[in-house]
DOGUTI-837361 format. One record per residue (C-alpha): x, y, z; residue number from 1. Coordinates in Angstrom, 1 decimal. Example, Ala and Ser with C-alpha at 12.3 -4.5 7.8 and 13.67 -1.06 7.14 Angstrom:
BEGIN
R       u       v       w  num
R    12.3    -4.5     7.8    1
R    13.7    -1.1     7.1    2
***
This chain:
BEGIN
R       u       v       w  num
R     0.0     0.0     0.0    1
R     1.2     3.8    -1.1    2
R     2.4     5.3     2.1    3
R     3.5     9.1     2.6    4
R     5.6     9.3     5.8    5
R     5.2    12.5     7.4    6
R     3.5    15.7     6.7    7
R     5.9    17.2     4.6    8
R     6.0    15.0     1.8    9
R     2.3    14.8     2.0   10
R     2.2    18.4     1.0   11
R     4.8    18.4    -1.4   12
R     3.0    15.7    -3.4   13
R    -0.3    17.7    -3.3   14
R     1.7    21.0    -4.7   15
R     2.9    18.5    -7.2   16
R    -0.5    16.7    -8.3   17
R    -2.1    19.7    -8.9   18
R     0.9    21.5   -10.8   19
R     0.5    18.4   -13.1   20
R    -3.1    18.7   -13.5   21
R    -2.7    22.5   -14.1   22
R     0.2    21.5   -16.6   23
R    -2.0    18.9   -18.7   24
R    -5.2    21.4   -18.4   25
R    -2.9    24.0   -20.3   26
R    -1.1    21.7   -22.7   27
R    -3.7    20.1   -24.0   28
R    -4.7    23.4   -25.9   29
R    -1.1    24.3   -26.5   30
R    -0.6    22.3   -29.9   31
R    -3.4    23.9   -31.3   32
R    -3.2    27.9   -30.8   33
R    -2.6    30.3   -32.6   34
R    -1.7    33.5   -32.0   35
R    -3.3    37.4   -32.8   36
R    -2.4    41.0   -33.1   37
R    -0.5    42.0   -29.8   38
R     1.2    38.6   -29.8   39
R     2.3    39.1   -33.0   40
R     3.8    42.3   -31.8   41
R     5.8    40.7   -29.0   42
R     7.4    38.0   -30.5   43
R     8.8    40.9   -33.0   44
R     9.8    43.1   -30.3   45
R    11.2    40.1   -28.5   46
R    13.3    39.1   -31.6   47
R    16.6    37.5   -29.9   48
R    18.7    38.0   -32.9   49
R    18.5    41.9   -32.9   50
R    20.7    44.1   -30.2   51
R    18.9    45.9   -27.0   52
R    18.6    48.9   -28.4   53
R    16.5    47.7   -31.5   54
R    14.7    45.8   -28.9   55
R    13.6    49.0   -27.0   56
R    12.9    51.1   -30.4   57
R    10.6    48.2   -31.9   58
R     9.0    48.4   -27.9   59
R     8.7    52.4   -28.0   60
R     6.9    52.3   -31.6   61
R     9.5    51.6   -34.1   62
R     7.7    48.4   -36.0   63
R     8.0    48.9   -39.7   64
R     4.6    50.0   -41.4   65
R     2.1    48.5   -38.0   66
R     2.6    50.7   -35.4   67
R     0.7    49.7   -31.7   68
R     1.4    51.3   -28.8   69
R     2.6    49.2   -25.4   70
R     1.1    49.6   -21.8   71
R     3.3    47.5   -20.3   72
R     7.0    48.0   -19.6   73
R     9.4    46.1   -21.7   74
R    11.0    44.0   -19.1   75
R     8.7    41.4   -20.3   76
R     9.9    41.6   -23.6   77
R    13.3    41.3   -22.3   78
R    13.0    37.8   -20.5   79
R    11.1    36.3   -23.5   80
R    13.8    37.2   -25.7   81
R    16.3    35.3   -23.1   82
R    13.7    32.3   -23.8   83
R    14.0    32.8   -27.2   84
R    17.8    32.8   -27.6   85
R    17.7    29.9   -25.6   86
R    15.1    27.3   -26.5   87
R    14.6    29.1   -30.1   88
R    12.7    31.5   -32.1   89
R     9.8    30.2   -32.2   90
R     6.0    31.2   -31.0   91
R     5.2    27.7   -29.3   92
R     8.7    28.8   -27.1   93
R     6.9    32.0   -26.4   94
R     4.1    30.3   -25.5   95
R     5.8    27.6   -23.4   96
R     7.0    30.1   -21.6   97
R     3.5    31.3   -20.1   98
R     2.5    28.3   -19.7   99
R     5.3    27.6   -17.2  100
R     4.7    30.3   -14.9  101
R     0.6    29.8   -15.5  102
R     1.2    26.2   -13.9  103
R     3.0    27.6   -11.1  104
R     0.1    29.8   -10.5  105
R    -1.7    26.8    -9.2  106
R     0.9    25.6    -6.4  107
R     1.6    29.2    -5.5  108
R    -1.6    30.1    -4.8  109
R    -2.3    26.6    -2.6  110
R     0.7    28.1    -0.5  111
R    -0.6    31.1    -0.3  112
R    -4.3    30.0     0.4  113
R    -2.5    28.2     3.4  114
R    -1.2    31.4     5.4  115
R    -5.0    31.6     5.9  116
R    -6.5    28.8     6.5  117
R    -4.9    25.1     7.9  118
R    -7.9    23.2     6.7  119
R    -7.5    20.5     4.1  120
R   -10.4    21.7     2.3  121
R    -9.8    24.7     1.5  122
R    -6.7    23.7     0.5  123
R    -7.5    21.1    -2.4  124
R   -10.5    23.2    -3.4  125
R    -8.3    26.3    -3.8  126
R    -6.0    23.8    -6.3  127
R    -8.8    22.5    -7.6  128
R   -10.5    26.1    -8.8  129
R    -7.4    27.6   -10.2  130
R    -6.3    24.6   -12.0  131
R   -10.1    24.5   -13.9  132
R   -10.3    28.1   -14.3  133
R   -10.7    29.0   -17.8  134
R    -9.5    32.9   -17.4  135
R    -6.1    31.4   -16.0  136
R    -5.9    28.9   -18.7  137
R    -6.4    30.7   -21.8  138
R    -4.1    33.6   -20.7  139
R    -1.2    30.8   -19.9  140
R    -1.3    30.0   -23.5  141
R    -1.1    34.0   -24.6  142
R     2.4    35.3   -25.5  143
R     1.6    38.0   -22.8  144
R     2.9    39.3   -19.4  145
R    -0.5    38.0   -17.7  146
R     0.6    33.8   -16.3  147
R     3.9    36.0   -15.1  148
R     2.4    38.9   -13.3  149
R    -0.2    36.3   -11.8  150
R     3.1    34.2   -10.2  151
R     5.0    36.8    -9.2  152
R     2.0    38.6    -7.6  153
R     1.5    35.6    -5.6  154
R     4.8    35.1    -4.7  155
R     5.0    38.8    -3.8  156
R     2.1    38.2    -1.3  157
R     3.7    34.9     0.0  158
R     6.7    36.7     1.0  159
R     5.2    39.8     2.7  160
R     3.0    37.3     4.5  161
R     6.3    35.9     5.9  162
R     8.0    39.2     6.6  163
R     4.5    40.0     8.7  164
R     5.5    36.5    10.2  165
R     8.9    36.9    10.9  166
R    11.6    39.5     9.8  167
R    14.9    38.2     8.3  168
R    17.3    39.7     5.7  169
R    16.7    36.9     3.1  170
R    13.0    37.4     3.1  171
R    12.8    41.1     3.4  172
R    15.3    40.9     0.4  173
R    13.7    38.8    -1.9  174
R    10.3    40.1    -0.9  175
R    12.0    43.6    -2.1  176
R    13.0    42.1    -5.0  177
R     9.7    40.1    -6.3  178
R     8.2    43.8    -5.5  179
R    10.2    45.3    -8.2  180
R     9.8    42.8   -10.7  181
R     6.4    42.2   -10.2  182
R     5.4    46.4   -10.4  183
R     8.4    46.4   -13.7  184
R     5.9    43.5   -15.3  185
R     2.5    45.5   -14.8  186
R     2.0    48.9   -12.7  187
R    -1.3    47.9   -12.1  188
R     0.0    45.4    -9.3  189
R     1.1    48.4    -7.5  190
R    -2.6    48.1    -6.3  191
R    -1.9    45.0    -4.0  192
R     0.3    47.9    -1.8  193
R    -2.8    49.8    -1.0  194
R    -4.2    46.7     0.1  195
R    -1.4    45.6     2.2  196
R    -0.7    49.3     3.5  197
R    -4.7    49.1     4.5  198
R    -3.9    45.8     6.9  199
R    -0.8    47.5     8.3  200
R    -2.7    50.8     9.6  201
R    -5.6    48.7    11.1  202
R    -2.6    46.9    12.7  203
R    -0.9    49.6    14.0  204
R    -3.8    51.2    15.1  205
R    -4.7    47.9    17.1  206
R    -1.4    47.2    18.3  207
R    -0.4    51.1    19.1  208
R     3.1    50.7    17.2  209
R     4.1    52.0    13.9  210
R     5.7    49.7    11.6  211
R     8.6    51.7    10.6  212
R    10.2    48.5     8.7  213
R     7.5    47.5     6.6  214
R     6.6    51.1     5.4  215
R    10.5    51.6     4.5  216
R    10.7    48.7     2.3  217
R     7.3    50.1     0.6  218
R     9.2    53.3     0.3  219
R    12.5    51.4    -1.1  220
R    10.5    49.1    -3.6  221
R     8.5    52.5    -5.2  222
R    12.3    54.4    -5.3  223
R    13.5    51.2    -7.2  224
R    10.9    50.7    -9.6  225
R    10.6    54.6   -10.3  226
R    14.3    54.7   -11.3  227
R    14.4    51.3   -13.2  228
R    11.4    52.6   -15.2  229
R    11.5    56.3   -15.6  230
R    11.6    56.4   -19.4  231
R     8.3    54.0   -19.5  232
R     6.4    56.4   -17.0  233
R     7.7    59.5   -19.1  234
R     6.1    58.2   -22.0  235
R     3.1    56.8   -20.3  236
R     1.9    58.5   -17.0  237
R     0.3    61.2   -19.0  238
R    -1.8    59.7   -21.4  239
R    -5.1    59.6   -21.1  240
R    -5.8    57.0   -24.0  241
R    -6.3    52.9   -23.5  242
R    -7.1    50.4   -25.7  243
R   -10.3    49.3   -23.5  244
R   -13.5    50.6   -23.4  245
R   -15.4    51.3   -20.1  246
R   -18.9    49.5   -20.4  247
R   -22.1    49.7   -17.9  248
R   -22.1    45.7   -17.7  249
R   -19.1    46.2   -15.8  250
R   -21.2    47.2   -13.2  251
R   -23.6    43.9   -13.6  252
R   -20.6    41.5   -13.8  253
R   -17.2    43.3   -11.9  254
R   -15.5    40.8   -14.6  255
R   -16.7    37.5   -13.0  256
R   -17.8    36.6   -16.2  257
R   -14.3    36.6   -17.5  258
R   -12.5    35.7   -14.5  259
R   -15.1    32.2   -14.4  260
R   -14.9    31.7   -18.0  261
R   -18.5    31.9   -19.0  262
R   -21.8    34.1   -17.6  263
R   -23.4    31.0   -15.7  264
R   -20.5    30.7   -13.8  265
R   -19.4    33.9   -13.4  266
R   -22.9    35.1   -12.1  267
R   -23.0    32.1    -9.6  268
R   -19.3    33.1    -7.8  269
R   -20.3    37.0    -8.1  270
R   -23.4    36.2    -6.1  271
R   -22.2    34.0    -3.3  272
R   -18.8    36.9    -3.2  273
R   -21.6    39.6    -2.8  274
R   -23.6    37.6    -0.2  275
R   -20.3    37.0     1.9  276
R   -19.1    40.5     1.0  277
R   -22.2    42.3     2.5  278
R   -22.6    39.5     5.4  279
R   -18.7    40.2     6.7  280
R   -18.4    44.4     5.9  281
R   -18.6    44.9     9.5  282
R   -16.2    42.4     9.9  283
R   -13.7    44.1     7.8  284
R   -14.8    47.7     9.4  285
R   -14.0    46.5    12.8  286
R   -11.5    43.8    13.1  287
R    -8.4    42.7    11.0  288
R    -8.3    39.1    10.4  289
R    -5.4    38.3     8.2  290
R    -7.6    36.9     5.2  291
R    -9.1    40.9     5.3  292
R    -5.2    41.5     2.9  293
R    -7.2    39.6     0.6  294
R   -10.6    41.9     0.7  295
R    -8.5    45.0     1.2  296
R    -6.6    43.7    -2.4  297
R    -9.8    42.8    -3.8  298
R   -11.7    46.4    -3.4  299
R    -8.6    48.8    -3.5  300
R    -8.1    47.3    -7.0  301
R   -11.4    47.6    -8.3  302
R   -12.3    51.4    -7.1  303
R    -8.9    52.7    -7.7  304
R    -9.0    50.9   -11.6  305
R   -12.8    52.6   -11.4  306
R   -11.5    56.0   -10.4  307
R    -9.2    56.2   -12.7  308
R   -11.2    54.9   -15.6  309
R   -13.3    57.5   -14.8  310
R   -11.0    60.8   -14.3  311
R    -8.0    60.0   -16.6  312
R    -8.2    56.6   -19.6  313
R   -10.4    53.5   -19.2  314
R    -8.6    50.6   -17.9  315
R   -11.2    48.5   -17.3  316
R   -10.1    45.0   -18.9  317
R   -10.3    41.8   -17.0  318
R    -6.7    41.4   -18.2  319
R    -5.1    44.1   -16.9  320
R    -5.9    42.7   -13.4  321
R    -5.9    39.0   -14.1  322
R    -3.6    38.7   -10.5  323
R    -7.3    39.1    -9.4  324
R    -8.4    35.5   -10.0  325
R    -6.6    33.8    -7.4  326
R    -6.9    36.1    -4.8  327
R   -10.7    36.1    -5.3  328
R   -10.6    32.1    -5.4  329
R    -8.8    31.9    -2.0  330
R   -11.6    34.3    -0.4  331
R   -14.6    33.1    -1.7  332
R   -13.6    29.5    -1.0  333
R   -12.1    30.4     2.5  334
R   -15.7    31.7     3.2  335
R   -17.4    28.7     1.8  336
R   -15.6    26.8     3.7  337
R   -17.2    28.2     7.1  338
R   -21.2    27.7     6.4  339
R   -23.2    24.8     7.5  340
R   -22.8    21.9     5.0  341
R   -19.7    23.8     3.6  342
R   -18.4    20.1     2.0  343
R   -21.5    19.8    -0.3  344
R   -21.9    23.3    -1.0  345
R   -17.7    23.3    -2.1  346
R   -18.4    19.9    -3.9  347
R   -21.2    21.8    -5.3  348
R   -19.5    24.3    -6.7  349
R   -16.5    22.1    -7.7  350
R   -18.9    20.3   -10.0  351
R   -20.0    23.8   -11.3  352
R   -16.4    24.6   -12.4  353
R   -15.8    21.2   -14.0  354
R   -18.9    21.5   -16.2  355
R   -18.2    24.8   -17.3  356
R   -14.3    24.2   -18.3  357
R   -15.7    21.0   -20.0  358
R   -18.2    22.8   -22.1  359
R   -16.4    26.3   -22.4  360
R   -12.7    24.8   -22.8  361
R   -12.7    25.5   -26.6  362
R   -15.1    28.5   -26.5  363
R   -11.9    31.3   -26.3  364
R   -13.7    34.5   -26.7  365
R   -11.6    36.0   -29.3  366
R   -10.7    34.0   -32.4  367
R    -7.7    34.0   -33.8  368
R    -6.7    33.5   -37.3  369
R    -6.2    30.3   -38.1  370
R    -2.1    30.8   -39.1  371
R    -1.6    26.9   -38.4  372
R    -4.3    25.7   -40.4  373
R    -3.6    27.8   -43.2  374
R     0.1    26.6   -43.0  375
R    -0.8    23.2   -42.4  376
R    -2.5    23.2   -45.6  377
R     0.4    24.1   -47.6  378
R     3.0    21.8   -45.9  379
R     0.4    18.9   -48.1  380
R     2.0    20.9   -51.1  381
R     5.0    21.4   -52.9  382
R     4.9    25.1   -53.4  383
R     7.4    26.6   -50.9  384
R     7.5    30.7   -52.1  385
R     5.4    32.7   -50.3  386
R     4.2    36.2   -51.1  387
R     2.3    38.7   -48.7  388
R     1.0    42.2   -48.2  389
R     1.0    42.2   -44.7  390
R     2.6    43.9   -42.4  391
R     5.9    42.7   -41.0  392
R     5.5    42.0   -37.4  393
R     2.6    39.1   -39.3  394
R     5.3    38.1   -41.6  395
R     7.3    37.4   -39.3  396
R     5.3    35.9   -37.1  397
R     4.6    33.1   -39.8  398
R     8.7    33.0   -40.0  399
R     8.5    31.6   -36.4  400
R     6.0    28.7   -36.6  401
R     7.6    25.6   -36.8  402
R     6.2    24.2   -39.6  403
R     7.5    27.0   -42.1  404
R    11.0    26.5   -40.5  405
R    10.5    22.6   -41.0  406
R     9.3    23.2   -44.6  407
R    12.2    25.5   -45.7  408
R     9.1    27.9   -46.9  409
R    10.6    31.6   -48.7  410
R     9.3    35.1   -48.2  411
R    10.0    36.3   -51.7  412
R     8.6    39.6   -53.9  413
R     7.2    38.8   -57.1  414
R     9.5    40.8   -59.2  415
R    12.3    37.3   -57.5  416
R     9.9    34.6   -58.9  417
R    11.2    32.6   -61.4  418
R     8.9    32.3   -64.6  419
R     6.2    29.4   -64.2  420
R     6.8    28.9   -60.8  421
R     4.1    28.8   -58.0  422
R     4.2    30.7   -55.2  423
R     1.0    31.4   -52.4  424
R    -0.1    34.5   -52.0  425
R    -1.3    34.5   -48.1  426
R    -4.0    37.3   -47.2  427
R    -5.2    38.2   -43.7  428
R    -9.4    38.7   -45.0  429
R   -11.6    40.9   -42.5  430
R    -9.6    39.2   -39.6  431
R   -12.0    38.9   -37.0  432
R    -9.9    40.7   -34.0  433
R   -10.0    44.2   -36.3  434
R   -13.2    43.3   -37.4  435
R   -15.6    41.2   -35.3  436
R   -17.7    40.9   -38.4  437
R   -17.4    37.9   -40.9  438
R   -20.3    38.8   -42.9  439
R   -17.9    40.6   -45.3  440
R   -17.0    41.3   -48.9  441
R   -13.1    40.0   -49.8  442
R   -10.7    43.3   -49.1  443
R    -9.4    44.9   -52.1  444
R    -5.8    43.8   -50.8  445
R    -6.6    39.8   -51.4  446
R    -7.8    40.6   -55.2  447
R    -4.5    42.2   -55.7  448
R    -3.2    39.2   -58.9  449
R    -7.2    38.6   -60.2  450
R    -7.4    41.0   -63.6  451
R    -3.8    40.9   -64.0  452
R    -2.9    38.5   -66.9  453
R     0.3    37.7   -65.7  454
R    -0.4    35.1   -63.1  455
R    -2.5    32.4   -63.2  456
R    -4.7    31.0   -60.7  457
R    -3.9    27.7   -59.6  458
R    -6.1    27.1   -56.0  459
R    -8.0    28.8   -53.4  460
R    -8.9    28.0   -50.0  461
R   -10.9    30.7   -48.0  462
R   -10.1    30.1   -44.3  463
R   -12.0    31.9   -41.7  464
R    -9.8    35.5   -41.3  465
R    -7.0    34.4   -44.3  466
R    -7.4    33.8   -48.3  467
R    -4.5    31.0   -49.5  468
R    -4.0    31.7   -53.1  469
R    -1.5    30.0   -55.3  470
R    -0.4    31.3   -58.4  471
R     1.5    30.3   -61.6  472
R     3.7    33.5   -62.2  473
R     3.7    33.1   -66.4  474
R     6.0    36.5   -67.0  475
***
């Protein structure tokens, strides 16, 4: 019979069980994704063959004839292109490398679900929420700053939990150090302070000392992160301009539909986290229970993203505060976890989120164009030229899939073709990330060869979002 022999190793082997199960959750989508307009944009900033300083102009703006502006700083950009130079220029590396960090989301938070609760319970079903959340899984699979800005987030809390604990040089240094890496990945995260700063006054003003220490690091960590990224806060502190809209539904869904991966499920968590929100305010008025960080993190980041959406630019997308998820999980199912018949209500509720990852796992909101497929198609023929009118971060995004490296396929222009060859013309249609609209006429850009008597028509396969074309150049 399987025996574990102490404690320890028990626990060990649960972090382990359920970074597995997050691992295979993740993976099995991996083989199949494709990639869309931002990504496209960071695997060409994150281009490990160019120096730093083409790195950062790409970042600032300078991308050939597509030009999309950046919210987040570029140290992001900067460990992906380590990734790249290491495992290889290739998306499915960029991808790999969010989906390493979005399984370590789901032993990270267990830990940190733990520094508020011992019971058993409440540990597994923490596991088991984050592993099945849809929210965490699509974005591990994104070639995006969101699976690492959930993990160090966590990690950040972790350690301030400890230095709270118990003081030491190591922790208060790495805990300094997560800080900085964390706020240099996303801003936004600086949210989480306000939380913690929230927990220290109520402390202080309980215990009738001031916490010199912890408010010195805080001071340290914004002094670091300001100088590290003054040029990024230059160039984006005054704009009043984001890519997100702000919507009323906001206000009927505070993102649960997002952050639980369809409305069903997302209306079902928002309710019980209102019924438990209203049923312990007095609680967080007058006491300061250690799980009240996680509250305090929970509303400073939602009116403070509200306030500003409202008085400078909208930044009211679920993405931008993604670290949200976990921290909501570990609440809401530390709360659960105290009713009467708490075990059916959580098994409940575990049931809920396995039906909806089963029957939502495919249903990504945003479609991307099918790059793959398209290329998949033409690795059946013998045609390896390739023509496009794209822009070049897209171009080069094809030159990083592994099948056009494993086919030996050629960017060329058509004045390079050799008479009577074939080449494919490759035409992003109406994509539906621009677009959101597929009941659309052919753009002008895809009939580019059709009256011209020069080429011949040999094929054409109308994917969803791209035209394949292939031609017979005949002078």
């Amino acid at each position: 019979m399987f025996y574990i022999k102490n404690e320890r190793n028990k626990w060990i082997l649960i972090y382990f069980c359920f970074a597995l199960i997050s691992f295979v959750l993740r993976y099995y989508l991996f083989d199949g994704r494709n990639s869309w307009f931002d990504e496209w944009h960071t695997i060409y900033v994150a281009d490990p063959n160019i120096s730093s300083s083409e790195t950062l102009k790409r970042f600032w703006g300078d991308k050939g004839d597509m030009f999309l502006t950046e919210y987040y700083p570029p140290l992001y950009v900067f460990l992906l292109k380590i990734f790249f130079k290491l495992f290889g220029y290739i998306d499915d590396s960029g991808r790999f490398f969010s989906l390493i960090f979005g399984t370590l989301t789901v032993p990270l938070s267990i830990i940190l679900a733990s520094y508020f609760s011992k019971s058993k319970t409440v540990i597994l079903y923490v596991g088991f929420f984050i592993s099945f959340n849809l929210f965490l899984i699509w974005q591990s699979l994104e070639i995006r700053a969101h699976s690492l800005v959930v993990f160090t987030t966590l990690l950040n809390l972790i350690l301030f939990l400890e230095i709270i604990n118990k003081n030491s040089k190591i922790k208060i240094f790495f805990y300094y150090l997560i800080s900085v890496i964390n706020l240099s990945l996303w801003p936004i995260t600086g949210l989480i302070f306000i939380g913690k700063s929230i927990y220290l006054i109520k402390e202080m003003i309980y215990k009738k000392k001031f916490f010199y220490d912890k408010f010195f690091i805080f001071f340290s960590i914004l002094l670091t992160y300001i100088i590290f990224n003054f040029d990024y806060l230059v160039h984006n502190i005054g704009r009043d301009f984001h890519y997100t809209a702000f919507s009323k539904t906001f206000f009927y869904n505070y993102h649960f539909r997002t952050f639980f991966g369809s409305i069903f499920n997302g209306g079902v968590f928002l309710l019980f986290f209102g019924l438990f929100f209203v049923k312990n305010f007095k609680n967080f008025i007058l006491t300061n229970q250690k799980e009240n960080i996680l509250i305090y993190i929970i509303i400073s980041t939602y009116l403070i993203t509200i306030i500003y959406s409202f008085t400078r630019a909208t930044i009211m997308s679920p993405k931008y505060v993604i670290f949200l998820v976990p921290i909501i999980i570990i609440w809401l199912v530390i709360q659960l976890s105290k009713i009467k018949y708490s075990k059916y209500v959580l098994f409940l509720f575990g049931v809920l989120a396995l039906a909806n990852y089963l029957i939502n796992i495919n249903n990504y909101p945003m479609a991307r164009p099918p790059t793959k497929e398209a290329l998949l198609y033409l690795d059946k023929k013998d045609t390896k030229y390739i023509f496009t009118v794209e822009p070049e971060i897209y171009n080069n995004y094809l030159k990083t899939k592994k099948i056009y490296k494993r086919n030996n396929f050629k960017f060329v222009e058509i004045k390079d073709i050799p008479v009577n060859k074939k080449f494919w013309f490759i035409c992003l249609n109406n994509p539906r990330f621009a677009v959101g609209n597929k009941i659309l006429p052919t753009e002008k850009k895809c009939k580019m060869f059709e009256n011209d008597d020069n080429f011949l028509l040999n094929q054409k396969i109308a994917l969803p979002d791209i035209i394949l074309q292939e031609y017979i150049k005949k002078n």
